[in-house]
C-alpha positions as CSV (number, residue, x, y, z in Angstrom):
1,X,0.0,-11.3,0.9
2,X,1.2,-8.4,-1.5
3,X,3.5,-8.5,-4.3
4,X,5.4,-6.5,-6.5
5,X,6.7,-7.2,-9.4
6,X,9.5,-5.2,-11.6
7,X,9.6,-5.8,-15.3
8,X,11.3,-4.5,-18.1
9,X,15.0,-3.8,-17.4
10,X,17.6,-5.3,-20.0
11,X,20.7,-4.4,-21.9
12,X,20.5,-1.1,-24.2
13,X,23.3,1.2,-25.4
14,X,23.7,5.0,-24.7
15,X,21.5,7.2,-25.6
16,X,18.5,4.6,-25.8
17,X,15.5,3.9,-23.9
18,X,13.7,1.6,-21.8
19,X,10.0,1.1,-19.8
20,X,10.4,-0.7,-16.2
21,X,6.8,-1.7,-15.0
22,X,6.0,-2.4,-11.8
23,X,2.4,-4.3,-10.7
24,X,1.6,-4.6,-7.0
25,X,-0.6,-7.6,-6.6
26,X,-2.5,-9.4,-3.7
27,X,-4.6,-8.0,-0.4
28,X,-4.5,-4.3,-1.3
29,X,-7.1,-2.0,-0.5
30,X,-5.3,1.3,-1.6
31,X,-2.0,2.1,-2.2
32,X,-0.7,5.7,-1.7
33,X,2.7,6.5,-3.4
34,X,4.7,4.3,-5.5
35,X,8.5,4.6,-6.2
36,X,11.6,3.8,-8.3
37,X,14.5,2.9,-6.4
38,X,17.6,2.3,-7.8
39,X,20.8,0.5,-6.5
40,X,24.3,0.6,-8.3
41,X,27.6,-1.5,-7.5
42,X,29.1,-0.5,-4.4
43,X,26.8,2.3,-3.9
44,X,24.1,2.6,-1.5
45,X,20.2,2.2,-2.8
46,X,19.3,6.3,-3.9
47,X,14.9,7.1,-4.8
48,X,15.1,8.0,-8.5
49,X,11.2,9.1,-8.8
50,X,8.4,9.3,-6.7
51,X,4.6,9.6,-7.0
52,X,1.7,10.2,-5.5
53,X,-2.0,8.9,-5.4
54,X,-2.8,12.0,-6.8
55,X,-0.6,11.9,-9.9
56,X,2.3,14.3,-8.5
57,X,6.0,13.6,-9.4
58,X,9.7,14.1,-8.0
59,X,12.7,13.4,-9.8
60,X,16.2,13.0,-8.7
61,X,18.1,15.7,-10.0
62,X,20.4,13.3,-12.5
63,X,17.3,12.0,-13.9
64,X,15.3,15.0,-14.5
65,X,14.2,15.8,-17.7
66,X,15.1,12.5,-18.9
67,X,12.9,10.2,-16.9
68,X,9.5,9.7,-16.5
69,X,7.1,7.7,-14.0
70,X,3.6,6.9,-14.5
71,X,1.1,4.9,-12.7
72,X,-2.3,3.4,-13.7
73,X,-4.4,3.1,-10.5
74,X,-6.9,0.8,-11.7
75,X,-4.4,-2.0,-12.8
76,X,-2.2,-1.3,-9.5
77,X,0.7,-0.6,-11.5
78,X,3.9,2.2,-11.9
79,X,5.9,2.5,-14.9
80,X,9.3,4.4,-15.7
81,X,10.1,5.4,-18.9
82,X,14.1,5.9,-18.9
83,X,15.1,8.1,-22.1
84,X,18.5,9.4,-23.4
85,X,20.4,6.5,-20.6
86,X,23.4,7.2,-20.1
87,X,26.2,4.1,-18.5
88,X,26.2,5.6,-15.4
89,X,21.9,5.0,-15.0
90,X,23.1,1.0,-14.9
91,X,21.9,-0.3,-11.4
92,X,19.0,-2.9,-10.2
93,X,16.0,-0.9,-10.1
94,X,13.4,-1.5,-7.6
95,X,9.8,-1.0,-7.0
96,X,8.6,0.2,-3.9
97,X,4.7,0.7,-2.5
98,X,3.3,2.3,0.1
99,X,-0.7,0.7,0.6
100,X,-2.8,-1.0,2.5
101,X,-4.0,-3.8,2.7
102,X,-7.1,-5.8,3.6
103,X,-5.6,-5.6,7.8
104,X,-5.7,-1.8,7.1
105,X,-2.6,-1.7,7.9
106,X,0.1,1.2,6.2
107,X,3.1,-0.3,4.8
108,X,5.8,0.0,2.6
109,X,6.6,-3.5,0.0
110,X,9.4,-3.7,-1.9
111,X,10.0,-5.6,-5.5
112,X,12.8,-7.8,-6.4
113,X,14.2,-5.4,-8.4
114,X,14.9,-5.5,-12.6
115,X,18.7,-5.2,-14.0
116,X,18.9,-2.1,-15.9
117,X,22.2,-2.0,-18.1
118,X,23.8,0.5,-20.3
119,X,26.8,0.4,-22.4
120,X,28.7,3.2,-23.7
């Protein structure tokens, strides 16, 4: 069994910050690229950064310069720092993994997702 599990989201006002963490958890052997999701009212769920095993990024272009992800291999775990939020960054936001695990088998796992609010 794998888990993932999103921390960090809240309430903050514009202009402010937050860290989301996310730790995958369970029968992993390796896990190849992790991701933040994100998923506003009404809207359909849109990748807001990406990376890699080997430390590479991708933003979304409404993020850029403004958001950061991270990952720590040994502890299984990808972080987003969110500076400068704006109202219109408030959505769930949602881990998602792509490993393996102790089957060998590639798949893609998805957290429960964190509230992430801002107010203007």
């Amino acid at each position: 069994q794998v888990q993932l599990v999103e921390s960090g989201g809240g309430l903050v006002q514009s202009g402010g910050s937050l860290r989301l963490s996310c730790a995958a958890s369970g029968n992993i052997l390796s896990i190849n690229t992790m991701d933040w999701y994100r998923q506003a009212p009404g809207k359909d769920r849109e990748l807001v950064a990406h990376i890699n095993s080997g430390g590479s990024t991708n933003y979304a272009d409404s993020v850029k310069g403004r958001f950061i992800i991270s990952r720590d291999n040994a502890k299984n775990t990808v972080y987003l720092q969110m500076n400068s939020l704006k109202p219109e960054d408030t959505a769930v936001y949602y881990c998602n993994a792509y490993l393996r695990d102790l089957q060998a088998v590639w798949r893609a796992y998805w957290g429960r997702g964190t509230q992430v609010t801002v107010s203007s």
